[in-house]
LUMTORMI-157995 format. One line per field, with one value per residue: x negated, y, z of N, C-alpha, C in turn; residue number from 1. Coordinates in pm, whole numbers, always signed. Each point is the difference from the previous one (the first is absolute). Layout:
n.X = c(X,...)
n.Y = c(Y,...)
n.Z = c(Z,...)
ca.X = c(X,...)
ca.Y = c(Y,...)
ca.Z = c(Z,...)
c.X = c(X,...)
c.Y = c(Y,...)
c.Z = c(Z,...)
seq = c(NUM,...)
***
This chain:
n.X = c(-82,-116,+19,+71,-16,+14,-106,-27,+50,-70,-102,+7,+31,-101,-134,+70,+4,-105,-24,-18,-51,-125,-65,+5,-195,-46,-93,+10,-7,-64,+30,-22,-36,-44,+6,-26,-40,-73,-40,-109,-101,+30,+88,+6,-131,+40,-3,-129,+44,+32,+50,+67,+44,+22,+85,+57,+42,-54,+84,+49,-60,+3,+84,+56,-17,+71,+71,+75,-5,+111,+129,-17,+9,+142,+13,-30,+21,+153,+9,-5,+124,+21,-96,-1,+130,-3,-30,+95,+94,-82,+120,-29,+72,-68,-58,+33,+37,-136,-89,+114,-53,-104,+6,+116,-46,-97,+62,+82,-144,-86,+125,-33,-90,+65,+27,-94,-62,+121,-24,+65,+53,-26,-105,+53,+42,+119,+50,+25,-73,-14,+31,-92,+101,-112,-108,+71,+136,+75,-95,+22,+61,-6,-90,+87,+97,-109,+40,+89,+9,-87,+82,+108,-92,-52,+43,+33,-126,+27,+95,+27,+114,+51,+38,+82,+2,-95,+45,-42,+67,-94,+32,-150,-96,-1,-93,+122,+82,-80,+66,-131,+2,-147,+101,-125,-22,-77,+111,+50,-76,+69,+109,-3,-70,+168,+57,+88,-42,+69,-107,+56,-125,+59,-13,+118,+62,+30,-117,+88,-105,+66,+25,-86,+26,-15,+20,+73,+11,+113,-73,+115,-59,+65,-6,+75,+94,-22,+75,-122,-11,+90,+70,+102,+118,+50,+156,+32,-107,+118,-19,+130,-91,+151,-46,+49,-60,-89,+28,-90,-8,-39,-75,+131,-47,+79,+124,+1,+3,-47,-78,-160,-29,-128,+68,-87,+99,-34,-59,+144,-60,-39,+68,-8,+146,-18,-130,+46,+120,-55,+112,+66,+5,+52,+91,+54,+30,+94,+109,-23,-16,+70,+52,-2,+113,+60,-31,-1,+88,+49,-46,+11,+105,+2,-29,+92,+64,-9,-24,+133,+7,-21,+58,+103,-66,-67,+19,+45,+121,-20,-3,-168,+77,+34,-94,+61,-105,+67,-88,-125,+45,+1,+69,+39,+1,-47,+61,+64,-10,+33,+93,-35,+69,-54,+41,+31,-9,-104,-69,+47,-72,-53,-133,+31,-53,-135,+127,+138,-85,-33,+145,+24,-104,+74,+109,-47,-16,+70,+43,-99,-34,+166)
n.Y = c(-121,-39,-126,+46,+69,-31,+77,-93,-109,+69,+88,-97,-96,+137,-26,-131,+10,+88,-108,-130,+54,-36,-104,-36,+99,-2,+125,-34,-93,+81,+116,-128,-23,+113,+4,-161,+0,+138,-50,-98,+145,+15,+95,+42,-82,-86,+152,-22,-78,+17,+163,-19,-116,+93,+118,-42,-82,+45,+20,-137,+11,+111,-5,-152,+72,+94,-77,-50,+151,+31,-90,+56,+119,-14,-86,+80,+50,-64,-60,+112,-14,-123,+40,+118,-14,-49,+120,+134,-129,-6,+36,-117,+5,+91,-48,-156,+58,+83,-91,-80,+121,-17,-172,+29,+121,-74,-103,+87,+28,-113,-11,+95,-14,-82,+28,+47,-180,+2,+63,-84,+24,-103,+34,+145,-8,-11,-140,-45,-162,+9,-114,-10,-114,-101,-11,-154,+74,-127,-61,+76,-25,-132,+0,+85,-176,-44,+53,-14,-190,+10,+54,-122,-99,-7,+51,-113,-31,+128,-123,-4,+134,-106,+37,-78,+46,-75,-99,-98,-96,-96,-59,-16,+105,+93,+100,+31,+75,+117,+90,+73,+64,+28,+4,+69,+98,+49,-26,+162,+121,-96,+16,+125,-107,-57,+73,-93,-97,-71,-95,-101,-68,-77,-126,+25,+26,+72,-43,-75,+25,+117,+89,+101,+85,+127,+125,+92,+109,+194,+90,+56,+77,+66,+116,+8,+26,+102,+81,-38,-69,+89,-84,-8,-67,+76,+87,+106,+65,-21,-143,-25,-116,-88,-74,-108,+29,-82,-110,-72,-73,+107,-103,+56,+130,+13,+48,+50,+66,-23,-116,+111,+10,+104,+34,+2,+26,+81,-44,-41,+74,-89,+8,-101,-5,-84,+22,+87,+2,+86,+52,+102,-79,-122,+124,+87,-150,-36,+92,-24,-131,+64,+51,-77,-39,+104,-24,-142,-59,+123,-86,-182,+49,+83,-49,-77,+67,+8,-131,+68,+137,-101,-136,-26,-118,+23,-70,+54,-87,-93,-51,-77,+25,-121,-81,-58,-91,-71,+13,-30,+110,+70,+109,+253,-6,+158,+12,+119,-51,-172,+44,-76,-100,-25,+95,-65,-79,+47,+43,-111,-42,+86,-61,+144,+16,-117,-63,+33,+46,-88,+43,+48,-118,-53,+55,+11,-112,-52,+53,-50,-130,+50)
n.Z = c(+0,+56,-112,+30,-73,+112,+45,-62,-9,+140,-44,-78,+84,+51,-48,+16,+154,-3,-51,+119,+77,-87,-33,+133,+85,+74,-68,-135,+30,+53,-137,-52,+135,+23,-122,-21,+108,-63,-107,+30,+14,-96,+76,-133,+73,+102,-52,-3,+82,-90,-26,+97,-58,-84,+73,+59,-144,-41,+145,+4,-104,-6,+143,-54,-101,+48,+47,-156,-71,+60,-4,-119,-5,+58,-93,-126,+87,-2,-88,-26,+108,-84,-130,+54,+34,-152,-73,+116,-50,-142,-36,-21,+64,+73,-50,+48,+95,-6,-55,+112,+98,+18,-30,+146,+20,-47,+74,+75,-12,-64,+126,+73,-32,-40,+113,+13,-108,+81,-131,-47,-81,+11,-11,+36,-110,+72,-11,-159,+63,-180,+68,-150,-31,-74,-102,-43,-50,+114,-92,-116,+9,+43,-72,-93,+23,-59,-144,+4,-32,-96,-34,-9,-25,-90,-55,-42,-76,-128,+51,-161,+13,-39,-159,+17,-114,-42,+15,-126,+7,-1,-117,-37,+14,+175,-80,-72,+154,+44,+82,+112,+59,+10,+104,-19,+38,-106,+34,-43,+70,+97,-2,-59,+107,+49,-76,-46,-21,+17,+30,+0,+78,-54,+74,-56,+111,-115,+35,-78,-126,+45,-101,-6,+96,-112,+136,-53,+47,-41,+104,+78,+43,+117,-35,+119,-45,-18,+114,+74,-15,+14,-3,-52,+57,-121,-13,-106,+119,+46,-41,+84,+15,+24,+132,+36,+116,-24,+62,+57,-169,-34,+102,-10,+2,-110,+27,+22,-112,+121,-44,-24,-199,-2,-64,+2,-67,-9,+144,+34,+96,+91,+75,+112,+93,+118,+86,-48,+124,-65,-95,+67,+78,-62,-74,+125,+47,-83,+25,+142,+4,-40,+88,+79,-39,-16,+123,-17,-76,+77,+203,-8,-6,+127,+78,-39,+56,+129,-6,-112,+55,+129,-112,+136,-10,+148,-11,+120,-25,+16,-108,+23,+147,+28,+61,+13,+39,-60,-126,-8,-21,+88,-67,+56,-152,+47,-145,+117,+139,-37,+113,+87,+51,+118,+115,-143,+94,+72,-129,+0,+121,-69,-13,-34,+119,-42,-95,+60,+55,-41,-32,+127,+79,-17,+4,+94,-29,-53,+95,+59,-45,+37)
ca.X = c(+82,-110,-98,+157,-31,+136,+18,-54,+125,+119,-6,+57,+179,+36,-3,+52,+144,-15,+17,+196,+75,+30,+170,+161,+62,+49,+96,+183,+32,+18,+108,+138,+51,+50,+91,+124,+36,+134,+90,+77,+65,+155,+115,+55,-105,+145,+111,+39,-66,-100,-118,-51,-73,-122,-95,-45,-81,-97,-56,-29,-105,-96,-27,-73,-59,-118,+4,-105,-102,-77,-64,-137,-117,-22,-39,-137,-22,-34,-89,-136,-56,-7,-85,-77,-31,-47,-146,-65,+0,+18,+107,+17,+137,+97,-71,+139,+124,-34,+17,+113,+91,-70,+96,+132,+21,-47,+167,+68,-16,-10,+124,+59,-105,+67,+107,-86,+44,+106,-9,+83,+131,+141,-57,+121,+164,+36,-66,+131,-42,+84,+1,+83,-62,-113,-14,-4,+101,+72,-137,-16,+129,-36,-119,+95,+48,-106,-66,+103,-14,-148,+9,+173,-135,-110,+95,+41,-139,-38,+105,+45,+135,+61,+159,-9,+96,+57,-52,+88,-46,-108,+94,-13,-77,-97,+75,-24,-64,+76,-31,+30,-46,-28,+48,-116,-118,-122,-18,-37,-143,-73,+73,-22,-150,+67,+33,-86,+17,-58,+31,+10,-18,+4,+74,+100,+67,+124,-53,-1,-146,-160,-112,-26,+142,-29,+115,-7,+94,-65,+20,-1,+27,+27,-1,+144,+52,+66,+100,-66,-70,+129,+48,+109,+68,+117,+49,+7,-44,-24,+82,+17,+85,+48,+37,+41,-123,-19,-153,-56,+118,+138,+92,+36,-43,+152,+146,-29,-96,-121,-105,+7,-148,+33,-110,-54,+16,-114,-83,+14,-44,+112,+19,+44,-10,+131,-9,+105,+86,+114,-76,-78,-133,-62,-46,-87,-115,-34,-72,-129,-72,+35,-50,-157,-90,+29,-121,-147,+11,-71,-168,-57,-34,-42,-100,-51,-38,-140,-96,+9,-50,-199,-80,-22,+133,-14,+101,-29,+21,-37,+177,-6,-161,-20,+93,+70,-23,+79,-69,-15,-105,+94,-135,+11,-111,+19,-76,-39,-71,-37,-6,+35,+23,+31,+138,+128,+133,+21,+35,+158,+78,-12,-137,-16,-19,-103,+33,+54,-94,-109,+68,-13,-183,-48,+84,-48,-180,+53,+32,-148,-53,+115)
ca.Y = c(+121,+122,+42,+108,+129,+82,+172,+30,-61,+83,+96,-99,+31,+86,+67,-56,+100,+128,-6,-19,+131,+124,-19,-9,+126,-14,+154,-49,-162,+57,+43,-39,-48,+107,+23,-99,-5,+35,-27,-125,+65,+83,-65,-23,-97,-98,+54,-56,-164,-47,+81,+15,-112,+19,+132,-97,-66,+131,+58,-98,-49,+136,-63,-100,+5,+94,-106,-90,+62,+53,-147,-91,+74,-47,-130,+20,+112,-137,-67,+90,+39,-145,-48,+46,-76,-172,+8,-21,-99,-137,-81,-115,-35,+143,+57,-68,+74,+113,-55,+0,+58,+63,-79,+42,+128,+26,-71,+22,+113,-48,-34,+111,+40,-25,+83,+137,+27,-13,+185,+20,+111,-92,-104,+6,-38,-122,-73,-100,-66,-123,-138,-95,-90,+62,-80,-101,-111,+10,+39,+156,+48,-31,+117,+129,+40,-5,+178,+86,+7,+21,+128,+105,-77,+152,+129,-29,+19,+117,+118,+66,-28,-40,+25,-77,+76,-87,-163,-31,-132,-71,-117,-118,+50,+112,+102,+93,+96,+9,+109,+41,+124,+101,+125,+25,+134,-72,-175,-18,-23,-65,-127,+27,-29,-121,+41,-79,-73,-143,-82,-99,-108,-142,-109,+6,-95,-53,-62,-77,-113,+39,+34,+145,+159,+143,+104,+118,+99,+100,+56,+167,+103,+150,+110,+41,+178,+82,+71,+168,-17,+52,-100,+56,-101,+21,-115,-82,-93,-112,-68,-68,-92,-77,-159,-70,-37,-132,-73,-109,-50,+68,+77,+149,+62,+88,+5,+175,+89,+101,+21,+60,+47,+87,+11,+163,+2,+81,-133,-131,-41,-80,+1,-52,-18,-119,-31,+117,-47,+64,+35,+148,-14,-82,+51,+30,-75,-17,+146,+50,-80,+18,+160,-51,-72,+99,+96,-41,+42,+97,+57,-103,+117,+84,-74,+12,+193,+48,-124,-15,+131,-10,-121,-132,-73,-140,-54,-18,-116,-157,-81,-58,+96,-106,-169,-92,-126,-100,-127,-110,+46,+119,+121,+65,+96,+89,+40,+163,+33,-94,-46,-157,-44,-159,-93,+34,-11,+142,+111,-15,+77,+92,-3,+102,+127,+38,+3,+173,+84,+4,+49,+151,+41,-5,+146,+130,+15,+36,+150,+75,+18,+27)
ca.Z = c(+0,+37,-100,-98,+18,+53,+48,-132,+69,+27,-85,-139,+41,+66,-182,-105,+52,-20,-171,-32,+44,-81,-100,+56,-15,+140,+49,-75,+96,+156,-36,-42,+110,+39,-90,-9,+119,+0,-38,+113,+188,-28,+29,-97,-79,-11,-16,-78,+2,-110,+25,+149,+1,-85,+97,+95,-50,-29,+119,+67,-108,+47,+109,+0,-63,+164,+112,-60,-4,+115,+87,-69,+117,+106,-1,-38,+103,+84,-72,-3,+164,+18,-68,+46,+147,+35,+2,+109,+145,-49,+35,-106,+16,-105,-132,-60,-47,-101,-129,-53,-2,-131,-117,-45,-6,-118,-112,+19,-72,-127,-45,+24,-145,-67,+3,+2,-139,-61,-19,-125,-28,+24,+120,+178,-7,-39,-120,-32,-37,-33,-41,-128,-27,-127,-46,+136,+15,+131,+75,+0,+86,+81,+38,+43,+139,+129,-7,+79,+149,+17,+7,+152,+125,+22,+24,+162,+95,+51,+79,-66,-75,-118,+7,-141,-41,-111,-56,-88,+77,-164,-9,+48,+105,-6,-3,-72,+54,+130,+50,+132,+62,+119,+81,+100,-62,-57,-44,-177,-29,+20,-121,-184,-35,+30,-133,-153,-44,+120,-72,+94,-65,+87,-51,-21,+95,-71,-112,+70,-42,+112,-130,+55,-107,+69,-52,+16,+105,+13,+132,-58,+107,-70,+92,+27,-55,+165,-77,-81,-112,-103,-143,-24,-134,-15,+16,-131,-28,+62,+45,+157,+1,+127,-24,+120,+77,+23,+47,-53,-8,-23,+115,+61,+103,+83,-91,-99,-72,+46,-86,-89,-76,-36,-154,-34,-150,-118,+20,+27,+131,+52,+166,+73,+151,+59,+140,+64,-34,-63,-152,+29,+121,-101,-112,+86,+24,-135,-70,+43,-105,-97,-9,-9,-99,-87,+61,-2,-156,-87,-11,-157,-213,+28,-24,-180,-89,+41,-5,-142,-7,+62,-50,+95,-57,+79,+89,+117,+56,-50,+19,+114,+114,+94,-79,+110,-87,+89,-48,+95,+116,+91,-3,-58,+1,-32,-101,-23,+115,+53,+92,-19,+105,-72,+75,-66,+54,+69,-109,-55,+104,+49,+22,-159,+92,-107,-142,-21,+68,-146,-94,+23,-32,-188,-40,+7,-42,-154,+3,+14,-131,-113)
c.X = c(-86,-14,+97,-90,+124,+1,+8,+171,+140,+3,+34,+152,+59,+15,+129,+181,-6,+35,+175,+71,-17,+92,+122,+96,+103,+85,+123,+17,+93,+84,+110,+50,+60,+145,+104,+19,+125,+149,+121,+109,+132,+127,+87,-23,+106,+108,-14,-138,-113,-167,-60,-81,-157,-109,-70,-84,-126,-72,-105,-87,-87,-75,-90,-207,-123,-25,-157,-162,-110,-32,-114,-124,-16,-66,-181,-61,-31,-124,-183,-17,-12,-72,-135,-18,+13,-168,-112,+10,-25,+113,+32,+166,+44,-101,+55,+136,+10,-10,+120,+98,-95,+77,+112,-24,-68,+95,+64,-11,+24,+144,+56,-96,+121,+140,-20,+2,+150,+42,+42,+101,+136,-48,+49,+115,+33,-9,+123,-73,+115,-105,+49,-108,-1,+6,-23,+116,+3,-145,-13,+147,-90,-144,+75,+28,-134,-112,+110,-35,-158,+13,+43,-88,-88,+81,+53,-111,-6,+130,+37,+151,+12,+140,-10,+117,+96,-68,+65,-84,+47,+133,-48,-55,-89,+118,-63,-113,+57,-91,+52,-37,-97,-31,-122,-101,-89,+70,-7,-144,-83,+55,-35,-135,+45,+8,-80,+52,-72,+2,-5,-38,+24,+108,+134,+130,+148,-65,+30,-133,-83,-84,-39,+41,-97,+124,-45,+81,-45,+21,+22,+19,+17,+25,+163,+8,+9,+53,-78,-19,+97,-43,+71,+17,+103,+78,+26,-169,-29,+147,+14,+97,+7,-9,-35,-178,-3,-144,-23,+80,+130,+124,+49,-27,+137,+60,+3,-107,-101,-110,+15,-81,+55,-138,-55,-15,-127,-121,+4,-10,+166,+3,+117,+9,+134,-13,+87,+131,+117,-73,-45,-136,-135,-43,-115,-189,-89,-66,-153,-102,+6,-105,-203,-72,-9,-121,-121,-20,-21,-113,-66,+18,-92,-180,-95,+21,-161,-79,-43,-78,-138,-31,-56,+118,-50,+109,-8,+32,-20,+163,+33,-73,+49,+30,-19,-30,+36,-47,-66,-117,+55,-72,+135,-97,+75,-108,-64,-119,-136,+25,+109,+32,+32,+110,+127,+137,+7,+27,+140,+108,+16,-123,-80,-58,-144,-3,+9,-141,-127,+60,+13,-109,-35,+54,-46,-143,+32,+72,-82,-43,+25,-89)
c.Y = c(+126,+77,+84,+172,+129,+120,+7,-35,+149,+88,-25,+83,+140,+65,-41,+72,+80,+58,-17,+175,+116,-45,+13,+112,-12,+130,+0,-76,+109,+94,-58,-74,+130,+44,-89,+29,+130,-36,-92,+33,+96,-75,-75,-84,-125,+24,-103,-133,-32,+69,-51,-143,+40,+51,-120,-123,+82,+54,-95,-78,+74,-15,-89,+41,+68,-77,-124,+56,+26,-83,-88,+78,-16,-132,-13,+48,-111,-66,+37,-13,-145,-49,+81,-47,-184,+26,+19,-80,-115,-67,-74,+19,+143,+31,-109,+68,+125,-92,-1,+116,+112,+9,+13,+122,+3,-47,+139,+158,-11,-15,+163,+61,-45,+93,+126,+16,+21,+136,-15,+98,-57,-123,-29,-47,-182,-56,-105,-72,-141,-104,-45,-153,+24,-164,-135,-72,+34,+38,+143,+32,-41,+95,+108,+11,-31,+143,+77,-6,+46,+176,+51,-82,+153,+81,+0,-58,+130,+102,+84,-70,-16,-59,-125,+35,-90,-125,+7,-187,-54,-145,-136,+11,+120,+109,+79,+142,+48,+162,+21,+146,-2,+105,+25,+72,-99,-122,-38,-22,-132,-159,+28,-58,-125,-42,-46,-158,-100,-147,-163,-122,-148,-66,+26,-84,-12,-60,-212,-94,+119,+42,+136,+77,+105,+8,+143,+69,+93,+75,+168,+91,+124,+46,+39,+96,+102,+121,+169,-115,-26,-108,+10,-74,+4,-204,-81,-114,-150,-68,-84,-136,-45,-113,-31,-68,-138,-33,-123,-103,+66,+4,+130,+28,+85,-2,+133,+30,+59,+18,+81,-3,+97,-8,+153,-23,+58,-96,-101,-80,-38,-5,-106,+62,-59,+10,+93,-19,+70,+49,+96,+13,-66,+86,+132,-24,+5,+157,+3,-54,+12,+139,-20,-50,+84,+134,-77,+10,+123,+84,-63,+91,+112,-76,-72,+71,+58,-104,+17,+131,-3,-76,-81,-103,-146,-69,-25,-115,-128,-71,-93,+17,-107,-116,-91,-136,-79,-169,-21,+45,+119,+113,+64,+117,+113,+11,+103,-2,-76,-40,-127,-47,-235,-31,+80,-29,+130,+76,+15,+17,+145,+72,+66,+84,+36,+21,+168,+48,-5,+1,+133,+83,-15,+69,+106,+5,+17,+148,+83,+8,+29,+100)
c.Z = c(+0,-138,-99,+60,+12,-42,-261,-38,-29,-46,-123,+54,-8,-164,-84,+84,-60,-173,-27,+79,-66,-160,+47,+16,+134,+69,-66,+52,+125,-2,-67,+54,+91,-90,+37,+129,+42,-85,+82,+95,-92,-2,-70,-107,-81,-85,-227,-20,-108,+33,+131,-5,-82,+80,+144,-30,-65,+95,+62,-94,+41,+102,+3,-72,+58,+61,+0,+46,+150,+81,-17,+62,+91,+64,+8,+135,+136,-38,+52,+137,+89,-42,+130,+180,-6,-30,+126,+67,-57,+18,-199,+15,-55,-114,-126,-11,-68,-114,-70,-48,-156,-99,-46,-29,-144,-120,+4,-50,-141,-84,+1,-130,-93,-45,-65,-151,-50,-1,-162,+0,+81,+134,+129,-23,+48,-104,-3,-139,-67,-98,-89,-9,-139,-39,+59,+31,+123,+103,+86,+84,+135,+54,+49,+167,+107,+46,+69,+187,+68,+34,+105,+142,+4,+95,+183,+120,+75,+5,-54,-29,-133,-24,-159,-64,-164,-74,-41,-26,-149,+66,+83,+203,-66,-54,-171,-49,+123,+22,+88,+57,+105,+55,+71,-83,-82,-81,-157,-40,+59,-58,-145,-46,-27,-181,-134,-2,+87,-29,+54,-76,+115,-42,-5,+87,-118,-154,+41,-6,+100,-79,+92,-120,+42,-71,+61,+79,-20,+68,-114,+127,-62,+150,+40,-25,+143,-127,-80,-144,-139,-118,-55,-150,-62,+22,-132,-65,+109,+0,+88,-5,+142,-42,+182,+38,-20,+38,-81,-39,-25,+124,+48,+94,+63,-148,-90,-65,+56,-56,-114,-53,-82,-147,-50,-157,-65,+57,-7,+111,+46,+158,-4,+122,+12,+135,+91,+22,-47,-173,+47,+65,-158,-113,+48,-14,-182,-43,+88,-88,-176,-37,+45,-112,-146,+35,-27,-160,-13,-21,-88,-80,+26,+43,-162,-104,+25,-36,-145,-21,+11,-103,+67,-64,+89,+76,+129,+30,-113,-45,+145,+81,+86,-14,+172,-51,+206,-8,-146,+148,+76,-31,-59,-9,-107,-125,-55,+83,+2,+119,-6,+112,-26,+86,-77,+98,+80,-73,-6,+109,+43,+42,-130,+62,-53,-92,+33,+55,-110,-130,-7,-45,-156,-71,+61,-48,-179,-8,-2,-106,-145,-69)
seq = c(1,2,3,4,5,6,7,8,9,10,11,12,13,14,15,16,17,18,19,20,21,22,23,24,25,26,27,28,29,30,31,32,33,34,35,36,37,38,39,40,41,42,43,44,45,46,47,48,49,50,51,52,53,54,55,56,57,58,59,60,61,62,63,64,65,66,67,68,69,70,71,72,73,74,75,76,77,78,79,80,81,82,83,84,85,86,87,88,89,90,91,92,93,94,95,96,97,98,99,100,101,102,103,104,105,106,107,108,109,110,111,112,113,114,115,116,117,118,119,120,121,122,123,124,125,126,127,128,129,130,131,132,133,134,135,136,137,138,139,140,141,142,143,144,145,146,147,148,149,150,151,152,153,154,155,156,157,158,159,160,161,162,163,164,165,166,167,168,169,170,171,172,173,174,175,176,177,178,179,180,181,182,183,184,185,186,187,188,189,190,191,192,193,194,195,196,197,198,199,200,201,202,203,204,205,206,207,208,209,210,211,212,213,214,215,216,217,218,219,220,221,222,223,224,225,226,227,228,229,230,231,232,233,234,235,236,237,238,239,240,241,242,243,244,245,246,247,248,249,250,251,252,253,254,255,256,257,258,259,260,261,262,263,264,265,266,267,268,269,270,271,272,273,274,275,276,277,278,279,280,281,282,283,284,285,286,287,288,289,290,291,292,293,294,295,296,297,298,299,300,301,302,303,304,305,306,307,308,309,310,311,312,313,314,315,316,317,318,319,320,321,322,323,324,325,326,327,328,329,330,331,332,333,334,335,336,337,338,339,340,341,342,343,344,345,346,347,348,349,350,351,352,353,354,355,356,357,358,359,360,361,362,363,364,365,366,367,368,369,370)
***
């Protein structure tokens, strides 16, 4: 334990806070916590629910984020005054628990470094991630519903709300496609690294000779609409169909028309929503997503307008940025990053937490070098 160079150690730590607080920018951090806070404290906050969930959810991200920050100094600080009295007492027992505690604080910066890259245009917004099965037959349905659950597992590691808003369930098993919402600051910028094309290799359980299948699945994120960001759809260009919720098997989900898709005519883009129990609450649900997805299309034009103006014509993303081999050997490996992992059954539970954090790191390192 002797042989770790502490006092070299902590100053590493103190340089690499100090980098995350000045990107973070800690004096805005400290006024827009002064700001929401008044907001919080007016009487009339309730007076209309939606906003007030925004202003308090906003307040309390903020919060957390100082929090993160300072506690980590604080930590470092501990750290520095334990590393210095197991030295005057030769104490082996506390210069083991400085190692350890070296280690977490150096995870935990490295993870808060992460955060620090999520500074896209759209990067703070919630995020409404949908699931299409791709090439593969029942295969690819089946991949669909294990990426969903690989997602709504993540998601729910890190205590993030999520809202599943529309499946649409493949005849034999698995799923079509499917889209869900999350409700939590960042989660666009840190899911849109989620985005491209995925790919599954292994033995096939509806194969009855046991031959191995790839199939495909394509992940799409987008950014949630909020209301400054004026969309605005006439109505002649959209049409609204009804039809009755169903689940798996075509089992009903209820007796009435609630389900709604709504078609954005001059795109074509298409919305599903059923999980609502009413059409109003359901078409609702459809325009937010609708209207997202009409905002990410028009920075893409607005984006390859400029790409076409500079004479950049690279493609940032791959048709395929991950493959899932299930056999004859266990391995997912990220094709953008290289990063790789061999326990595929964790990946699939919910275990993306290296995948997302060196996806981030590789987009912002291609931004750099844009």
């Amino acid at each position: 334990m002797a042989s770790t160079d502490f006092p070299a150690e902590i100053r590493a730590l103190r340089s690499t806070l100090a980098d995350i607080e000045a990107v973070s920018d800690v004096e805005a951090i400290k006024a827009d916590i002064g700001r929401l806070s008044e907001e919080a404290g007016a009487p009339n906050l309730w007076d209309n629910p939606e906003e007030a969930q925004k202003v308090t959810s906003a307040l309390s991200h903020k919060q957390s984020e100082l929090e993160r920050i300072v506690k980590l100094g604080e930590r470092i600080d501990d750290l520095e005054v334990l590393v210095e009295l197991a030295g005057e007492e030769g104490d082996e027992d506390s210069l083991a628990e400085a190692e350890t505690e070296l280690k977490s604080i150096t995870k935990t910066l490295s993870e808060l470094e992460v955060v620090t890259l999520l500074n896209g245009e759209y990067d703070s917004r919630e995020a409404v991630v949908t699931i299409r099965s791709g090439a593969g037959g029942v295969d690819a349905a089946d991949f669909a519903e294990m990426l969903l659950r690989m997602y709504l597992r993540y998601a729910e590691r890190r205590g993030w709300k999520t809202k599943v808003g529309d499946t649409s369930y493949a005849e034999e098993a698995g799923l079509k496609s499917a889209t869900f919402e999350i409700n939590e600051p960042f989660a666009f910028g840190t899911m849109s690294v989620e985005a491209g094309t995925h790919r599954l290799v292994r033995i096939s359980p509806f194969d009855n000779q046991g031959r191995r299948q790839t199939s495909f699945a394509a992940v799409e994120v987008i950014p949630l609409i909020e209301t400054t960001d004026h969309i605005d759809i006439p109505e002649n260009e959209l049409r609204v169909d009804v039809f009755r919720s169903s689940g798996p098997g075509g089992q009903s989900v209820n007796t009435t028309d609630s389900a709604v898709r709504l078609t954005h005519i001059p795109t074509g883009i298409v919305v599903s929503m059923q999980n609502e129990k009413s059409q109003i609450q359901n078409r609702a649900a459809a325009m937010r997503v609708m209207q997202s997805r009409l905002l990410l299309l028009k920075k893409e034009q607005e984006d390859a307008k400029k790409k076409e103006l500079a004479g950049d014509v690279k493609a940032s993303w791959g048709d395929q940025m991950r493959s899932y081999v299930l056999h004859p050997y266990q391995m997912v490996k990220d094709l953008r990053t290289n990063h790789e992992v061999g326990n595929a059954a964790s990946v699939l539970d919910g275990d993306i937490e290296g995948f997302v954090d060196a996806g981030i790191r590789w987009r912002a390192a291609a931004r750099h070098d844009a």
